[in-house]
N, C-alpha and C positions, 0 to 999 in steps of 0.2 A: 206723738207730737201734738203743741197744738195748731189747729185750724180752725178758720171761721169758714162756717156751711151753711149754704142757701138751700134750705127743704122745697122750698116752691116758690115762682116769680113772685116777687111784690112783697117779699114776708123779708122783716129783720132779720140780719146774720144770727149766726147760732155759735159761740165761740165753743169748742169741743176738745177732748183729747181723745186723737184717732189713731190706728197705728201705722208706726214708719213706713213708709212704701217699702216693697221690694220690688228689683228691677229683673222683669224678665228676657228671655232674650232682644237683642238687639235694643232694650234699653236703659238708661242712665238714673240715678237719682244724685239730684243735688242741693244743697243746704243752700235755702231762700233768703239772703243777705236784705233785699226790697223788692218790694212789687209796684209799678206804678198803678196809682189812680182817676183813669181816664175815664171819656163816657162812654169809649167802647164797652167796658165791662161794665161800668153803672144801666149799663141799658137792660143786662141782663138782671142786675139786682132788682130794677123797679120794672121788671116783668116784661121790658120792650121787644127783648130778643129771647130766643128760644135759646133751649140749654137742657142738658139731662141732669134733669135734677132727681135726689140732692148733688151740690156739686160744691167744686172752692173753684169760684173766681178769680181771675188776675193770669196776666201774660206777661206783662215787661218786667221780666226780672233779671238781676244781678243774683248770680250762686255760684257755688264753687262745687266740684264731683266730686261726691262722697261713695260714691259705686259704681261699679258697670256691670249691667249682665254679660250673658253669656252673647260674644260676636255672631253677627247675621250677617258679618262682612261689607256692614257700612259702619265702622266704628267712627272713621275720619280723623285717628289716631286719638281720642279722644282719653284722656287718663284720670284719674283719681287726682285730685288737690288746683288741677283746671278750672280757671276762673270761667264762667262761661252766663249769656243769656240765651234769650229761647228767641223761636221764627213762630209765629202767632198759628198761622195755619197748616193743617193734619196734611200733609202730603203724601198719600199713599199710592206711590207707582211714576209711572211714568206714561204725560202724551205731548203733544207738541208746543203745550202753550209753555210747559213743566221745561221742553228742552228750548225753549225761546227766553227763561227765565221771567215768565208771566203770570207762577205760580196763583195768582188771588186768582186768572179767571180759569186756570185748570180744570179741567171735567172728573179729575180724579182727588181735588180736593176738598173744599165745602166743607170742612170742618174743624172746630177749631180747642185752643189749649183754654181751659175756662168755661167752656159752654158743654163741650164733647167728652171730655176728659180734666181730668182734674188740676189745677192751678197753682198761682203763686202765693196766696193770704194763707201762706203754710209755712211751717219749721220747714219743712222740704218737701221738695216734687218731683213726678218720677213721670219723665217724656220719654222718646221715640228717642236713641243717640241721635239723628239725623238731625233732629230739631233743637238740640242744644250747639249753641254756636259759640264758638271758643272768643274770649277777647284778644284783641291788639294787648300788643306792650304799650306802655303811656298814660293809659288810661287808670286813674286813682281810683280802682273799685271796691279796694278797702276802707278807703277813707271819705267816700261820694257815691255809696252804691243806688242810693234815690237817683240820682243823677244817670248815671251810667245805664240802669234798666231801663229809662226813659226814652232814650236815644231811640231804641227799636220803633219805637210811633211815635216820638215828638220830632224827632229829627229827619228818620228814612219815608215816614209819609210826606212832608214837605219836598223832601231831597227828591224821591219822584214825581211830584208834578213840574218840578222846573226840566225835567225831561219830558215828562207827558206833554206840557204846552210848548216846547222848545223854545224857554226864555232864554231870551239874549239879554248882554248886558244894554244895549239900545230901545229895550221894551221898559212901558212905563206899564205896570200891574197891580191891579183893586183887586184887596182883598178882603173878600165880606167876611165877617166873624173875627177878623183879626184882632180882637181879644182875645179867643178861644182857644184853651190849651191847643190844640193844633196850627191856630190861626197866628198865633205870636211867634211861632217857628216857624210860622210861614214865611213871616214879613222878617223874619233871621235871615234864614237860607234866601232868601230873593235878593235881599242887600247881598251877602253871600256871595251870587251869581252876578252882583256887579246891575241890577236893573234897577228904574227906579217903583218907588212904593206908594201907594195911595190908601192907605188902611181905613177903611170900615166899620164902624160897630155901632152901636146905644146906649154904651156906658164910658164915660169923660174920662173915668180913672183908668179904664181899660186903653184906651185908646194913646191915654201919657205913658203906657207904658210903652206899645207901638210903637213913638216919640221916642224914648230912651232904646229901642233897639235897633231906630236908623230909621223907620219911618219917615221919607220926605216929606207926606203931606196925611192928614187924616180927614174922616169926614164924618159928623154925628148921623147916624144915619137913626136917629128919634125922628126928623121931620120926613115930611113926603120930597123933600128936593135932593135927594140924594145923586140924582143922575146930574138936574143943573149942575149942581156942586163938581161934578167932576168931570162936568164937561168945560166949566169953566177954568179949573184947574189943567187941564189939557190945553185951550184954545178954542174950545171947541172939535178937536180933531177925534176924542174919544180914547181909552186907554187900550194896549194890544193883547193885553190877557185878564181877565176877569176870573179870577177862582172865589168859590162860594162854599164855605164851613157852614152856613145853615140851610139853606139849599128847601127856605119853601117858596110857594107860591110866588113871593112880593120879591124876596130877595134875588128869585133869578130874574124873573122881569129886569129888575134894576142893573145888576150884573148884564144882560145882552145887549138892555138899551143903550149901556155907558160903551159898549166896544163901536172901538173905528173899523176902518175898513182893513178889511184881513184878520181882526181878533177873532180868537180864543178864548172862549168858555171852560171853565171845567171844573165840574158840579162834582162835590165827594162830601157833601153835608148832611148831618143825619136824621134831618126832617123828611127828606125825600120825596116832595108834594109833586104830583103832575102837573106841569106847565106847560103851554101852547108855544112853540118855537115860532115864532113873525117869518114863515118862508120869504116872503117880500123881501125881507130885511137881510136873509140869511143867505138870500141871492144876492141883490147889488153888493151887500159887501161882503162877500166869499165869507163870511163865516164858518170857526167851524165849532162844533159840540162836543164835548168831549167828557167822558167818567172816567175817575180815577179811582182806584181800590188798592188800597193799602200801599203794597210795595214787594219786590221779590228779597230770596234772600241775599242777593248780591247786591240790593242796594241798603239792604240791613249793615253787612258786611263794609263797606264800604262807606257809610254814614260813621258808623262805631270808626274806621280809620281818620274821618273828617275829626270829629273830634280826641280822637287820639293826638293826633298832633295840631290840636289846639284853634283850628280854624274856625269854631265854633260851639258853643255850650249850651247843651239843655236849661231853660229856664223854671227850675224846680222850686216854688215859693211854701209849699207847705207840706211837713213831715207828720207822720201819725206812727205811733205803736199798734201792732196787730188788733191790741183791744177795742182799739179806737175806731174800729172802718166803719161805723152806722156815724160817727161825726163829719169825716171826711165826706160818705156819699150822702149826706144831706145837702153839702156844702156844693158839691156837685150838681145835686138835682135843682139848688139855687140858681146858680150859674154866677156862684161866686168866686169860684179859683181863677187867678188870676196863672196862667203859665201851667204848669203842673203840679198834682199833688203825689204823694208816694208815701205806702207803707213799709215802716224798715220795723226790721224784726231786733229783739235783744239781742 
């Protein structure tokens, strides 16, 4: 098959022909329809995150079962010709965060499909049966498979923080980075949830588009008054949840400062600077702090149902052939994708 293979962080893809996985017990291979392009895995490409290299990159895929090993009695009735994507992290075992469905902070997990074992920038890939998760009916995966892989993290990350900060449809919610392939589904799913939106970022074009997905109000956040701006768009009362996609220094500042009394923070950006929390502040007005990671697989599950019956769509703006992924993750490390990008195979 071919694959693109990353020999060491920071070095260009290597496009190769390797050969076809075989699936040992307990697990699966399947024919890699798309993979999305996000900067979970560009972190890996440009050396950010650790990974056993060599390795092939990519988790959000749309594929179909072309094999099963032999059963370890978690098949999940899983078959041959099963349209199916994957649950990002290696869950091996079971302890209480796993039977709470809290999978990301499990003690038995920490590792994951792309970094640990090998990925989706492939003709086909060969996971854990556990880890490939079968689609809903409704879903056009033949015909929109960029779209459909995407769902896993453009869709199910957003879909759990409006649980993580218990947005009501009565909550007005800033959200920084919302340009950002995660942050535009942010400001989806929050309209979604019926709340109102105050979208964030430092680029005009990004922020129109914001505008076109329900965005009630936006704010350039190039100047230093990003808090006036949204306290004045408030009343002065301040917004009740603040979620932050870049999540350095300046941005959470701005984020805690702009909450009223009784907001919610919740920081899941992937600059991840240390910032000093204002206890002062975190007192009078009961603030609370909150991290969010990824998402379990029941809210994968049920995200992929959200859009099965149409309530909502991945915003996938840019397609690439396998060849292509040193264009795409340039374009990335720009921070010019606009929504998402995705590699789809011939």
């Amino acid at each position: 098959m071919k694959a693109q293979i990353l020999h060491k962080p920071g070095e260009p893809f290597s496009l190769e022909e390797v050969a076809d996985p075989k699936p040992g017990p307990g697990e699966a291979v399947a024919r890699v329809l798309a993979c999305g392009a996000g900067l979970t895995i560009h972190h890996v490409r440009a050396g950010r995150a650790k990974a056993e290299f060599p390795i092939i990159i990519g988790h959000e895929i749309t594929g179909e079962i072309v094999e099963i090993g032999k059963s370890d009695g978690n098949d999940a009735g899983l078959k041959v010709g099963d349209p199916v994507t994957s649950y990002f992290y290696l869950v091996d075992g079971e302890d209480k965060w796993t039977r709470l469905g809290r999978e990301p902070i499990s003690t038995v997990s920490g590792r994951y499909i792309g970094r640990d074992i090998d990925g989706g920038y492939a003709e086909y890939i060969k996971l854990p049966v556990r880890n490939f998760i079968k689609l809903p009916e409704g879903l056009d995966w033949k015909n929109k498979p960029a779209d459909v892989g995407v769902i896993t993290d453009a869709i199910a990350t957003p879909y759990k923080v409006l649980s993580r900060a218990r947005i009501a449809p009565t909550d007005t919610v800033a959200i920084f980075g919302a340009g950002g392939g995660l942050g535009v589904h942010q400001v989806m799913m929050t309209k979604w949830a019926h709340a109102r939106v105050i979208a964030v970022d430092v680029m005009a074009d990004k922020l129109k588009v914001c505008q076109d997905l329900g965005a009630d109000m936006v704010v350039d956040a190039s100047n230093d008054t990003v808090v006036d701006e949204i306290m004045d768009l408030t009343d002065g009362t301040g917004v009740d949840v603040a979620i932050d996609y870049v999540s350095t220094q300046g941005t959470q500042e701005q984020a805690v400062a702009s909450l009223g009394i009784g907001g919610r923070f919740v920081s899941l950006g992937g600059a991840c600077q240390p910032y000093m929390v204002p206890a002062r502040e975190m007192l009078s007005k009961e603030l609370e702090i909150l991290g969010s990671r990824y998402c379990s697989v029941q809210q994968v599950i049920e995200s992929l149902e959200i859009c099965a019956r149409g309530d909502v769509w991945p915003l996938v703006t840019e397609t690439y052939k396998l060849e292509e992924a040193e264009t795409v993750h340039a374009r990335l490390d720009q921070g010019l994708v606009t929504g998402r990008a995705a590699i789809v195979m011939d």
